[in-house]
C-alpha positions as CSV (number, residue, x, y, z in Angstrom):
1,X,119.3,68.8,149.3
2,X,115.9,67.9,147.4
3,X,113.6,68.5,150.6
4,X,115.9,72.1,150.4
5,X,114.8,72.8,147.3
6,X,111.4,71.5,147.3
7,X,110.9,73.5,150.9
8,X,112.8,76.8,148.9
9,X,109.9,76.1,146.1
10,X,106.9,75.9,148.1
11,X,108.3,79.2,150.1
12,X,108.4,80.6,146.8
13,X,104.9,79.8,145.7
14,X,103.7,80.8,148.4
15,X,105.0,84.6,148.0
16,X,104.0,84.3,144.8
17,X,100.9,83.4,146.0
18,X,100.5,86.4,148.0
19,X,101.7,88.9,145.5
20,X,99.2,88.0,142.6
21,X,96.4,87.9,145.3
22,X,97.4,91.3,146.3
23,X,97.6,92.2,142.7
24,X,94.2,91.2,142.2
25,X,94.6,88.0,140.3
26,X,94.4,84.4,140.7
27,X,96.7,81.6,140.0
28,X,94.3,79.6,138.4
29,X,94.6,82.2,135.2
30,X,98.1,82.8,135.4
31,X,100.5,80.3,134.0
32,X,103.8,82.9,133.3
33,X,104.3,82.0,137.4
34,X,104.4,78.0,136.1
35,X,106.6,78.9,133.7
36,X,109.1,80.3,136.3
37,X,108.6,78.0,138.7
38,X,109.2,75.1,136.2
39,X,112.6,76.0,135.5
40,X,113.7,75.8,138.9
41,X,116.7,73.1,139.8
42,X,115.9,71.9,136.5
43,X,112.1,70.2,137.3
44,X,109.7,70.2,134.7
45,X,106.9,71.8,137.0
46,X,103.3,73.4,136.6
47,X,100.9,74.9,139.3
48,X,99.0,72.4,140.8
49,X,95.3,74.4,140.5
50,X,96.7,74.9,136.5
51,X,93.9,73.1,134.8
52,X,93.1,72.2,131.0
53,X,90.0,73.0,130.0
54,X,88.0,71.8,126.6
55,X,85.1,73.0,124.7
56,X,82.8,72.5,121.6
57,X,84.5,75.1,119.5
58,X,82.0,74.9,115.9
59,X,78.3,75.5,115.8
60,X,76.2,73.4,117.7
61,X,73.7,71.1,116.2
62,X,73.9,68.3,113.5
63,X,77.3,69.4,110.6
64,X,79.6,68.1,109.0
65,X,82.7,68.3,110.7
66,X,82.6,69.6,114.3
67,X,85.9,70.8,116.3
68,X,86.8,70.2,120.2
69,X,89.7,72.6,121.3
70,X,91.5,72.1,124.4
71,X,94.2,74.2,126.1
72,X,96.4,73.6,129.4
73,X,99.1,71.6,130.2
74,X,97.6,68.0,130.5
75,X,96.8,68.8,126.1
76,X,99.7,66.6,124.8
77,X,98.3,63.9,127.5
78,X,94.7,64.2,126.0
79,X,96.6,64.0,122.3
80,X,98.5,60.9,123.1
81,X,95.5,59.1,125.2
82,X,92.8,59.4,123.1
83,X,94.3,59.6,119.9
84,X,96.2,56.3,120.3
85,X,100.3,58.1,120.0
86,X,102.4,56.0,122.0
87,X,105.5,57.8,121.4
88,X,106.2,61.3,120.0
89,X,103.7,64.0,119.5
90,X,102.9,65.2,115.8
91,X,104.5,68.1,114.2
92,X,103.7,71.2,115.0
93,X,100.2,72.3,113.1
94,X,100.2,69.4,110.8
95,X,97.0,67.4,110.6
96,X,97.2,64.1,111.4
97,X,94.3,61.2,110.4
98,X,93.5,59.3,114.0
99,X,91.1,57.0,115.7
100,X,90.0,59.1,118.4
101,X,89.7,56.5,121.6
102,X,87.7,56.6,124.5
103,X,91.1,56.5,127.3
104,X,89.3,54.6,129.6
105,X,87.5,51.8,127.6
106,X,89.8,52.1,125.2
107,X,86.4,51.7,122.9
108,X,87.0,53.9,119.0
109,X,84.5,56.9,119.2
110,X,85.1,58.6,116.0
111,X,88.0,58.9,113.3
112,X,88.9,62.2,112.8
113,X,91.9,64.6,112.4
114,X,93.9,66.1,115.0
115,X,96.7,69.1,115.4
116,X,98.8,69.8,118.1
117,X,99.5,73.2,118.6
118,X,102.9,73.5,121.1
119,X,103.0,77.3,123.7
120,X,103.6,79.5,122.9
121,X,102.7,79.3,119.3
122,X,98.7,79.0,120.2
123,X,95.6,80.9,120.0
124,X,95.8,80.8,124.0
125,X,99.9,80.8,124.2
126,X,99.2,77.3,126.0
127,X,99.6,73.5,125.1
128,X,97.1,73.1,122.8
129,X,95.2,70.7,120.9
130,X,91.8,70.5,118.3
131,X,90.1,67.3,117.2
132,X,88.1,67.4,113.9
133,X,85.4,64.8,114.3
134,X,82.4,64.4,112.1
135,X,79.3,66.9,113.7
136,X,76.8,64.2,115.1
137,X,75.4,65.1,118.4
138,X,76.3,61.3,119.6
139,X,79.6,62.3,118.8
140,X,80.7,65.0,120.0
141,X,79.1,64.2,123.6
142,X,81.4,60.9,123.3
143,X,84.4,63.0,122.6
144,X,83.7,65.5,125.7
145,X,82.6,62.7,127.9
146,X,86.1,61.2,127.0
147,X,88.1,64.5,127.9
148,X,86.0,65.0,130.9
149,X,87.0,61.4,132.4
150,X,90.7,62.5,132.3
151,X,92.7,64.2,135.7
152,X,92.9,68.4,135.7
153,X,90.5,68.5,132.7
154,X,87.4,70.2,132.9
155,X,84.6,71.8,130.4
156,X,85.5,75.6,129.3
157,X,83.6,78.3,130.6
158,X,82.7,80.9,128.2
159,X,85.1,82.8,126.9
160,X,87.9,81.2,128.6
161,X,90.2,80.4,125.7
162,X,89.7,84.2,124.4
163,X,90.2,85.5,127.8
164,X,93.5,83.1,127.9
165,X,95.0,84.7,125.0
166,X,94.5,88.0,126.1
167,X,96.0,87.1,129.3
168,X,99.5,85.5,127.5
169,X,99.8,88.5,125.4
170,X,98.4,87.0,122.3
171,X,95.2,89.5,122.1
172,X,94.9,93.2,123.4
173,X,91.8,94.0,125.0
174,X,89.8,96.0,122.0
175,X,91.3,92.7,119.7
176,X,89.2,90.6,122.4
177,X,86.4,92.8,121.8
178,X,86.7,92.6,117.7
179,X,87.1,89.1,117.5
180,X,83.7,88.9,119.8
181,X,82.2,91.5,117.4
182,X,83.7,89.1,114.7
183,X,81.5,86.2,115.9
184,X,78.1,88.3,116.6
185,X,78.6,90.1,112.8
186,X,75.5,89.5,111.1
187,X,76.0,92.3,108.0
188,X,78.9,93.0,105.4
189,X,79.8,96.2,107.1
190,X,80.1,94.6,110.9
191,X,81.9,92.0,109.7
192,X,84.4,94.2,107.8
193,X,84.3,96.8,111.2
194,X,85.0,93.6,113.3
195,X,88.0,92.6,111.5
196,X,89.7,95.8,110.8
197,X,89.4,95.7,115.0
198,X,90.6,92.0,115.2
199,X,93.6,92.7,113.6
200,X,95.0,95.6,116.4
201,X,94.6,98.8,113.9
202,X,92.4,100.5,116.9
203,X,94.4,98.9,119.7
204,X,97.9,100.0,117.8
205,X,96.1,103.9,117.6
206,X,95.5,103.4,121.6
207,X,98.7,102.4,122.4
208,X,100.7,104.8,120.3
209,X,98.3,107.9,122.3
210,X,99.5,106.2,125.5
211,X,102.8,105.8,124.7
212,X,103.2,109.9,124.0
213,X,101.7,110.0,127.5
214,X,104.2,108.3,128.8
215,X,106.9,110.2,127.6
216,X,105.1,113.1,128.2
217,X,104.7,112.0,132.2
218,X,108.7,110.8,132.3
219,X,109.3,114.1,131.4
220,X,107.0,116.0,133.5
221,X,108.4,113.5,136.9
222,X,111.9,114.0,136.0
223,X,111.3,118.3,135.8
224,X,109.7,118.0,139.2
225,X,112.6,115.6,140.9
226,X,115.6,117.1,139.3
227,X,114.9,120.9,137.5
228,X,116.3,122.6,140.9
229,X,119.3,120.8,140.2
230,X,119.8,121.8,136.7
231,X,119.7,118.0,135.0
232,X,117.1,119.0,133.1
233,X,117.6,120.3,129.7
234,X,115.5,123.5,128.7
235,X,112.1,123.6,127.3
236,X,111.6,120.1,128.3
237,X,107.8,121.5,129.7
238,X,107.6,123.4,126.4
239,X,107.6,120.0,124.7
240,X,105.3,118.5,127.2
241,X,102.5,121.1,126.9
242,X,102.7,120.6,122.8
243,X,102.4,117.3,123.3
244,X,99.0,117.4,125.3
245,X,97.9,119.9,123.2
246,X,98.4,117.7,120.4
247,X,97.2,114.9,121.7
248,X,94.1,116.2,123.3
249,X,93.0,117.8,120.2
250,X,93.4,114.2,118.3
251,X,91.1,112.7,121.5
252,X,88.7,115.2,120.5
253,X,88.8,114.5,116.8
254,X,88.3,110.7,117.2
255,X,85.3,111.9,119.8
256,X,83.6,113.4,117.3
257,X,82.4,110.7,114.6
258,X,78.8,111.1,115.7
259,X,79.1,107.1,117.3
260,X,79.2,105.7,113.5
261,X,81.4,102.5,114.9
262,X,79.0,102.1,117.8
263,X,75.5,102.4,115.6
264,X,77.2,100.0,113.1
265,X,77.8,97.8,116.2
266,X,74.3,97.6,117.5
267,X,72.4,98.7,114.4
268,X,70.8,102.0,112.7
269,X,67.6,102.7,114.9
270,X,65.0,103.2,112.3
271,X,61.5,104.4,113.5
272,X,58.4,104.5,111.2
273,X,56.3,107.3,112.6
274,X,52.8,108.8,111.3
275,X,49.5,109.5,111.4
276,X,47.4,106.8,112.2
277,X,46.2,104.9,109.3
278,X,49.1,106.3,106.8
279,X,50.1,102.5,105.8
280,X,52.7,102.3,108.4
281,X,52.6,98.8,108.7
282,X,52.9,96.3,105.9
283,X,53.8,93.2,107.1
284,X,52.6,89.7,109.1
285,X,54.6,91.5,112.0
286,X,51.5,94.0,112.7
287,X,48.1,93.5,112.2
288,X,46.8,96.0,109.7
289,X,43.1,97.1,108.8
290,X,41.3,100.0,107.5
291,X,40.2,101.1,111.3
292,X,42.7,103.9,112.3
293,X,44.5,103.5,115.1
294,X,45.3,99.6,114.8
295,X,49.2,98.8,115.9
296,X,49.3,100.3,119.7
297,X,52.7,98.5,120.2
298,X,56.0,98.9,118.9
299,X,56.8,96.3,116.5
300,X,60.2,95.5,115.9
301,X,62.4,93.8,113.1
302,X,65.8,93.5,112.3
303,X,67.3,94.0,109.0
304,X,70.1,93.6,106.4
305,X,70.2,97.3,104.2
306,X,72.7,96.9,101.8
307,X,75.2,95.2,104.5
308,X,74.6,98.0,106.9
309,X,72.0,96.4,110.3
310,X,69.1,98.0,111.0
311,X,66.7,97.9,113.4
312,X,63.3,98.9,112.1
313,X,60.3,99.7,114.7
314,X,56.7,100.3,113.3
315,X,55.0,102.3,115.8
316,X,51.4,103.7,116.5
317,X,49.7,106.4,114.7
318,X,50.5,109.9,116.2
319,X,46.6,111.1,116.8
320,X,45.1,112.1,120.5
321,X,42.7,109.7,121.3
322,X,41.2,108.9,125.1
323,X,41.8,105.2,124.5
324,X,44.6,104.3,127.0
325,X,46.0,101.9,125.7
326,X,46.7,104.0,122.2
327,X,47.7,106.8,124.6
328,X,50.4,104.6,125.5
329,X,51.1,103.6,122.2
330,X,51.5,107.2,121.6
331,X,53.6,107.5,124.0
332,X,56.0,104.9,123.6
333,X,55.6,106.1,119.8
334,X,57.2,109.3,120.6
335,X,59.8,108.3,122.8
336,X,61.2,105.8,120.1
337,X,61.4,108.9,117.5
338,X,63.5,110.9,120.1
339,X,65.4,107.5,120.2
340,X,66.1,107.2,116.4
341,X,68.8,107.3,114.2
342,X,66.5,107.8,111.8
343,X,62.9,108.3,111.4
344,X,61.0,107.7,108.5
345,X,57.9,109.8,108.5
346,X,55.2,108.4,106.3
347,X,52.3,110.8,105.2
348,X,49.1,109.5,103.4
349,X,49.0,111.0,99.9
350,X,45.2,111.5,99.8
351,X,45.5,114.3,102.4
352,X,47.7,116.5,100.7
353,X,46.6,119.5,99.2
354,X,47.1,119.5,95.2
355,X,49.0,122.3,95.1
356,X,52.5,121.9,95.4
357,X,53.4,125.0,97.6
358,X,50.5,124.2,99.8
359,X,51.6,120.5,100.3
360,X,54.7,121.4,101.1
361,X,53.7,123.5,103.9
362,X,51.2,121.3,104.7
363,X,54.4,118.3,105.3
364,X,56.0,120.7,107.2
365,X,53.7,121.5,109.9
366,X,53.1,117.5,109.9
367,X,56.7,116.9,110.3
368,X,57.2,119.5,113.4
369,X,54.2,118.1,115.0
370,X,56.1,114.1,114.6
371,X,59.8,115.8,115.9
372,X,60.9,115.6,119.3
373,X,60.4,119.2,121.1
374,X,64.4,120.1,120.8
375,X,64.3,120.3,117.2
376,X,60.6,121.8,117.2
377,X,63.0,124.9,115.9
378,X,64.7,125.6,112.2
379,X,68.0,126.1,114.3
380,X,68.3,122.9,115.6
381,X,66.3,120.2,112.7
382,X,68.5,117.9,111.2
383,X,67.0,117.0,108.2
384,X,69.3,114.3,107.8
385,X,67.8,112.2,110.3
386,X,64.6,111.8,108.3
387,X,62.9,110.7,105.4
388,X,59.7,111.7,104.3
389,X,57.9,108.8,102.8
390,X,54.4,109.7,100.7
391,X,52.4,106.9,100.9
392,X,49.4,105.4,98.5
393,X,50.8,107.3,95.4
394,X,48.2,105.2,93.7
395,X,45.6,107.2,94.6
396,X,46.7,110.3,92.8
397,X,46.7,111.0,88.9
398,X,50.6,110.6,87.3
399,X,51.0,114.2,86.7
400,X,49.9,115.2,89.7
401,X,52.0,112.7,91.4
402,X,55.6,113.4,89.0
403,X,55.0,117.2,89.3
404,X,54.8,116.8,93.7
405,X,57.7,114.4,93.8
406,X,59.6,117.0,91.6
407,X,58.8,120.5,93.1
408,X,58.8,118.9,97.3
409,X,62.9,117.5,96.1
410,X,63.6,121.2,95.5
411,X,62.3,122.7,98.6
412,X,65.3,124.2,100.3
413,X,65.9,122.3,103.7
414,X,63.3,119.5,103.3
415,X,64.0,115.8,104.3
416,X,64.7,113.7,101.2
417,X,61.2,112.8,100.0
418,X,60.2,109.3,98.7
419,X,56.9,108.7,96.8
420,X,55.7,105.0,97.1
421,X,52.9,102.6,97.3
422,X,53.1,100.2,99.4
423,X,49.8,98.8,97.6
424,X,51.3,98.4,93.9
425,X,55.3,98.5,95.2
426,X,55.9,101.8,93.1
427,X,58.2,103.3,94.0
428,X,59.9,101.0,96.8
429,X,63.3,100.4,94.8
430,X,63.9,104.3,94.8
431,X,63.0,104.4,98.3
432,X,65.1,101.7,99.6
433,X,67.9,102.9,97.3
434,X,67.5,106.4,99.2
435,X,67.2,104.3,103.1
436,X,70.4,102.5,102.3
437,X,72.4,106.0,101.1
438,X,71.0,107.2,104.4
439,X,71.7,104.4,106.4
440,X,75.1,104.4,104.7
441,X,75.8,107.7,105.7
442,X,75.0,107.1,109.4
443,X,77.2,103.9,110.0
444,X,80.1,105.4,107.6
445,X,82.5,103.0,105.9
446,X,84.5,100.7,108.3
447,X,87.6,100.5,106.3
448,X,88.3,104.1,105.4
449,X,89.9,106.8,107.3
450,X,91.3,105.9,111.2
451,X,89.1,103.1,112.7
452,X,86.3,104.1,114.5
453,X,85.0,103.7,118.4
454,X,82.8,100.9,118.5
455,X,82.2,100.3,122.5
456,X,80.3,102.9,124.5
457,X,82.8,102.0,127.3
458,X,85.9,103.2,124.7
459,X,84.2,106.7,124.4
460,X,83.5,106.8,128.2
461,X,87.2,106.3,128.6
462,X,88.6,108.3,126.1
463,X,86.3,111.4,127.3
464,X,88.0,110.5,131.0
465,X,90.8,111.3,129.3
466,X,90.3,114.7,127.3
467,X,89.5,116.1,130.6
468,X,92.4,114.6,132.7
469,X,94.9,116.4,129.9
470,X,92.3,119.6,130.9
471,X,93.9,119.4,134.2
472,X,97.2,119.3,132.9
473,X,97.0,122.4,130.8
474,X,94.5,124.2,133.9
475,X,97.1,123.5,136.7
476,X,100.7,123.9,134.5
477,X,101.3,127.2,135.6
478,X,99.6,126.9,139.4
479,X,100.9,123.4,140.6
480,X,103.2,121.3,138.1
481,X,102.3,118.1,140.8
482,X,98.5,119.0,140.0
483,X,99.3,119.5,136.3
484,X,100.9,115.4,136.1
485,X,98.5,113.6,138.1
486,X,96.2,115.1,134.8
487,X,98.5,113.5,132.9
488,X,98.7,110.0,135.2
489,X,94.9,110.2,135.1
490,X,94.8,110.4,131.4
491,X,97.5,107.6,130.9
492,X,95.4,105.1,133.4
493,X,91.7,106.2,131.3
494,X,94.1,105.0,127.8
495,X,95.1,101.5,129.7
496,X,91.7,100.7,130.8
497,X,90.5,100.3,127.0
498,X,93.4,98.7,125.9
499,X,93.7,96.7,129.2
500,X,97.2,97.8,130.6
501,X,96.1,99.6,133.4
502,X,93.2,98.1,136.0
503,X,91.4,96.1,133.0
504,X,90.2,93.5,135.6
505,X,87.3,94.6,137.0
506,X,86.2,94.7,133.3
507,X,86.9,91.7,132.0
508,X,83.9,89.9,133.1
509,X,81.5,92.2,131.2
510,X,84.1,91.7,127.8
511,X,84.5,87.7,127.9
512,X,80.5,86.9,129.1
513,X,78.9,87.4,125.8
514,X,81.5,85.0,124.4
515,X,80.2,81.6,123.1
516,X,81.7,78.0,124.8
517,X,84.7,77.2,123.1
518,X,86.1,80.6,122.2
């Protein structure tokens, strides 16, 4: 009877086996089939490729206290082995104060604390356990060496406890993709845009958009199998088409936010453009001199603007010269200004005009010559993307100086103007007060409003989908078959961001830029 159920078992795995392959997956990532298989005839089972895997999961380098995680179902062996328990595991998420043991020498490497952490109540929904040991190098590699030395352990690779949890459940796809923007936040504002993400507001907005679809599609399949038949209630397609009307128009809402969740991502593109010799460049970064015509690269540096990221290039002076290598400059000079969020256009003082009227004319024609040729025109300059900066203020006499700064602010249409010298710093605290209200306005506030896209692959997805409910509402009246493959179409372009439909080829390119241990 046991070689019956052991041969029914293996049979089983194996179709199993074939399924998931078929499917796509692997095994080695799946542990619901395990689960199943474990409660078969009563045996405690597992897969036999279902490995535990361990990681540095704090900062590397010399801390205080540094934490190994490890996840899979030889964790409560690892507990019990190196941290000397010879009968019952701790409770659930209580820390416990240990010796933590080599299990082969049986030698004390560290004394730290330990949890135990029980599936499916995990990060990963697994078996799973951390060790807090102090943060020497010498021990934590004694602590790895240790869980490496064990059966069916090996080192995580990156990602993998992340990509775990999403696969139990625990995480949907664009939570995976805030907790990674969680760990890369480097400003106020990313970290508060990370964790509005983390915590499933975007993913819950997804989710309730496909679930409409859903019904919508139900309803749409069940008119096509069964309306000749008269099962079908009246105005069932009535209900449909407001509902893709609806929804479509909310797609094309959350489109338009002029990619403030995506620039607050990967940071405001700010570009320093302007005649040569304008006092572009200011700092160690470039090497400045009175000879025009000095930075021919583009020099880059990130910064922190009032908890909004920014990345600030100083280019070359805009001037025709036959030198080729500031021709490139040039170049690469203009092709960052088309690039730019923002540009901030900085004009040497000494070669305006005294007159007010005649500087500002004079600004404008210097500003049209610095824009990229599709807004050479009134109709399509966007004053918002730029600031015009007047440099070496220090040059000209204080009236002449308040009475420009006064009547340029009041020229219909103009950029917001900034008077400053980067020689005596008057003027900078106004000027970066006026960057970060720009900068501000750009990335938008994370926490206000519906949450915002923040992956370039989201909007790719979601524009997939406007045009898929197109389809709908183009072929309801020709071909209702046409009309709801729109609306399958749509539903599958929904799954692929939250991960529900055909999120595998994808996952790779999500869980990479993850760090060991997470």
């Amino acid at each position: 009877m046991t070689d019956l159920v052991s041969d029914s078992k293996d049979m089983l795995l194996s179709v199993y086996r074939g399924i998931w392959r078929a499917a796509g997956h692997t095994l080695r990532t799946r542990t619901s089939l395990g689960r199943l298989l474990s409660t078969w005839h009563g045996v405690p089972g597992t897969l036999a490729d279902a490995e535990t895997i361990f990681a540095l999961s704090s900062g590397h380098g010399r801390c205080g206290v540094a934490v190994v995680r490890v996840s899979g179902p030889a964790s409560a062996t690892a507990l019990k082995r190196m941290a000397g328990l010879t009968h019952s595991l701790p409770p659930p998420r209580t820390v416990l104060l240990r010796s933590i043991t080599d299990p082969q020498s049986k030698e004390v490497l560290d004394r730290g604390l330990v949890l135990w952490f029980p599936a499916p109540h995990s990060f990963t929904g697994e078996d799973s356990v951390e060790f807090h040991i102090h943060g020497g190098p010498a021990v934590i590699t004694a602590v790895l060496q240790a869980l490496g030395s064990m059966p069916g352990m090996r080192p995580a690779e990156a990602g993998e406890f992340t990509r775990r949890a999403f696969q139990a459940g625990k995480l949907g796809l664009t939570e995976v993709e805030g907790l990674g923007d969680l760990i890369h936040a480097e400003t106020e504002a990313q970290r508060r845009q990370a964790l509005r993400q983390m915590s499933g507001e975007l993913g819950r907005l997804y989710q309730d958009w496909s679930h409409r679809l859903k019904r919508c599609m139900a309803h749409v399949e069940a008119y096509i199998d069964f309306s000749e038949d008269e099962l079908i209630e009246d105005g069932v397609l009535n209900q449909v088409d407001k509902s893709v009307y609806d929804l479509q128009a909310e797609i094309e809402r959350h489109l338009k936010d002029e990619r403030r969740g995506e620039r607050l991502r990967s940071g405001v593109q700010v570009v320093i453009a302007g005649a040569a010799n304008a006092g572009k460049s200011q700092r160690p970064a470039a090497i400045v001199s009175p000879i025009a015509g000095t930075t021919r690269d583009v020099v880059e540096t990130a910064l922190d603007i009032g908890g909004f990221p920014v990345l600030l290039s100083d280019t070359a002076g805009l001037r025709d010269s036959l030198d080729l290598v500031e021709k490139e400059g040039v170049r690469r000079a203009r092709e960052r200004v088309e690039q730019a969020d923002l540009t901030l256009v900085v004009v040497d003082c000494a070669h305006l005009p005294c007159n007010a009227q005649q500087a500002a004319v004079f600004l404008w024609e210097h500003l049209r010559s610095i824009l990229p040729t599709q807004e050479q025109t009134d109709t399509a300059f966007s004053a918002d993307r730029y600031l015009l900066v007047l440099n070496k203020t220090d040059l000209l006499p204080e009236d002449q100086r308040q009475r420009l700064g006064r009547e340029l602010r009041q020229v219909s249409g103009f950029p917001p103007v900034c008077l400053i010298s980067c020689h005596t710093n008057e003027g900078l605290q106004d000027f970066l007060t006026v960057l970060h209200s720009s900068v501000k306005t750009l990335c938008g506030d994370p926490l206000s409003g519906v949450p915002t896209l923040t992956q370039a692959r989201h909007r790719a997805h979601l524009q997939h989908c406007v045009m898929a409910l197109a389809q709908y509402q183009r072929y309801r009246d020709i071909d209702l078959a046409l009309a709801a493959e729109g609306v399958r179409l749509a539903l599958t372009s929904l799954g692929r961001i939250t991960g529900r439909v055909g999120a595998e080829e994808i996952l790779d390119i999500i869980f990479k830029d993850f760090c060991i241990g997470k």
